[in-house]
N, C-alpha and C positions, 0 to 999 in steps of 0.2 A: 705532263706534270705529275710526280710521283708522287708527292702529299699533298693535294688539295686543302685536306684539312688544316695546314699551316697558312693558308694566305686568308682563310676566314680568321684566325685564332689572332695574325698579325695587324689585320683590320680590324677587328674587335677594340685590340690593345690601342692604335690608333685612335680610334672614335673617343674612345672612352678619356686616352689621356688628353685629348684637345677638345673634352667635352660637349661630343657629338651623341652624347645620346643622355637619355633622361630613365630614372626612377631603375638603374640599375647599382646592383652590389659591386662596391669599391673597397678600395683599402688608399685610394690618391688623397693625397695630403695630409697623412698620418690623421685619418678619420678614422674614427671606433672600425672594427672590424666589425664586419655583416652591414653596413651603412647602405644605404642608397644612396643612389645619388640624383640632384637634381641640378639643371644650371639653364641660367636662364640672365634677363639683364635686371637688375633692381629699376624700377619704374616710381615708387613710393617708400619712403621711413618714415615711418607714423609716429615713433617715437626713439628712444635711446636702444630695444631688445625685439621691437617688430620692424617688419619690411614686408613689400609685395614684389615677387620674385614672377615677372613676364618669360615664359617659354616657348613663345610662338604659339601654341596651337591653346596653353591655357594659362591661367595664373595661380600663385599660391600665397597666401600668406603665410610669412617665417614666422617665428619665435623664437630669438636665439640661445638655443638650450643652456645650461647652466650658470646663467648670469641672471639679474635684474637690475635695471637702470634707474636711475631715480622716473620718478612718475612727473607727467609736464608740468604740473601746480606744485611741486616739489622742488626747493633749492638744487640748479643744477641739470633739472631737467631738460630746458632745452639746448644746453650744453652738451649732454650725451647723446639727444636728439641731432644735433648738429655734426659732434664725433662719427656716429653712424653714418650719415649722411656722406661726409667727408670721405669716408672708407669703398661705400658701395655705391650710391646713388647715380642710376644712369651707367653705370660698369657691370661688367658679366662676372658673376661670380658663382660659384657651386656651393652647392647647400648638401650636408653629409646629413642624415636623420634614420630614425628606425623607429618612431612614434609622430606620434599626434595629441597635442591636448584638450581638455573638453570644450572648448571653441575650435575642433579640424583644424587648427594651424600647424603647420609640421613645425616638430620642435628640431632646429637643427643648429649644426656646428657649421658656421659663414666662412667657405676662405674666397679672398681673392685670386686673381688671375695666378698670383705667382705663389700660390698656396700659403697665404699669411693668415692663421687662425683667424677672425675679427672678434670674435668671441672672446679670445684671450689679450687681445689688443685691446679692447677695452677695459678687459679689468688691469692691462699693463696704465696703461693712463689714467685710472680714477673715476672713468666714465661708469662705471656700473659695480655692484657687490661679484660675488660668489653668491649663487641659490643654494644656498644648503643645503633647504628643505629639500629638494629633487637628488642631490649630492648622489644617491645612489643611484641615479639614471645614466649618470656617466661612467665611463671605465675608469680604474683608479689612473691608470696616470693622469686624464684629464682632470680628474678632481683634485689632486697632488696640483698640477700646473695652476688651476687654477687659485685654489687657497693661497699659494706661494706669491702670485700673482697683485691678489688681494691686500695681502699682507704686506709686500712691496710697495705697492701705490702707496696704503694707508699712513705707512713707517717715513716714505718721501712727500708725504703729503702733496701729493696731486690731484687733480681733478676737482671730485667732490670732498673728496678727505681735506682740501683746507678747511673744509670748518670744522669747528670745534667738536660736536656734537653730531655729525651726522643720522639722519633717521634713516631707516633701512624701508625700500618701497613696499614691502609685507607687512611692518607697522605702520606703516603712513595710508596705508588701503584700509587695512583689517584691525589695526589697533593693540596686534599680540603679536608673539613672536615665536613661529611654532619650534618647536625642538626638534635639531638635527639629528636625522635619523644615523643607526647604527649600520654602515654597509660591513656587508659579508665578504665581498671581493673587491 
């Protein structure tokens, strides 16, 4: 064998793209670049922007970064509850992430099997905002797709956008509406 190091490099490449291994840096499925990766089978959807993500040896709670979904006691909630649900629940899916937020939930970008953002699925159907407030925790295109996204549902009035007034789940929690930070890149 004259290069060894090519049938590790080519199994590497293997594992990773049929998601045989966990908590390594990817760039599959137009994930942020420097991402980790996690995959595992969805077990629990707690609501419309969290999930419990089973990897055989442990479990994690998601959080699915740059979105917020309305809250269960909120018009719509268990509608996006159920959206999410519909998309993962019981299906294998990879979670891209590079944080955690102050409850250790990995904050991550959800695709499925066949690399469909769910993240941006949602906010395509009405099921959830655009988080603004985090807006810089994304890379700009993803913040681009997903405001576009938002905008779209709201303008076709889908999801939660048929109602009139929509409350956004950060005022319907906290009461205020903190101001969208200024990102740099």
């Amino acid at each position: 064998m004259k290069h060894p190091h090519h049938w590790a490099l080519c199994l590497t490449l293997i594992l990773n793209a049929c998601g045989g291994s966990t908590d390594t840096p990817t760039s599959s499925c137009n994930a942020a670049q420097g991402s980790h990766l996690l995959t595992g089978t969805v077990t629990a959807v707690h609501d419309g922007d969290t999930l419990t993500l089973d990897m055989g040896d442990r479990t994690e709670h998601i959080r699915l970064q740059g979105i917020d979904a309305p809250e269960l006691a909120q018009a719509f909630g268990n509608d996006a509850k159920l959206a999410l649900a519909k998309q993962t629940l019981q299906q294998t899916v990879r979670v891209a992430y590079s944080q955690r937020d102050h409850y250790d939930r990995v904050l991550g970008q959800v695709f499925t099997a066949d690399c469909t953002d769910v993240n941006l699925q949602l906010l395509n159907r009405g099921w959830a905002w655009f988080y603004k407030a985090y807006a810089c925790d994304l890379d700009s295109p993803r913040r681009f797709d997903y405001a576009a996204a938002e905008a779209q549902a709201s303008r076709l009035r889908l999801g939660l956008w048929r109602q009139s007034k929509p409350i956004a789940p950060w005022i319907f929690r906290n009461s205020e509406d903190p101001p969208a930070p200024s990102c740099t890149v």
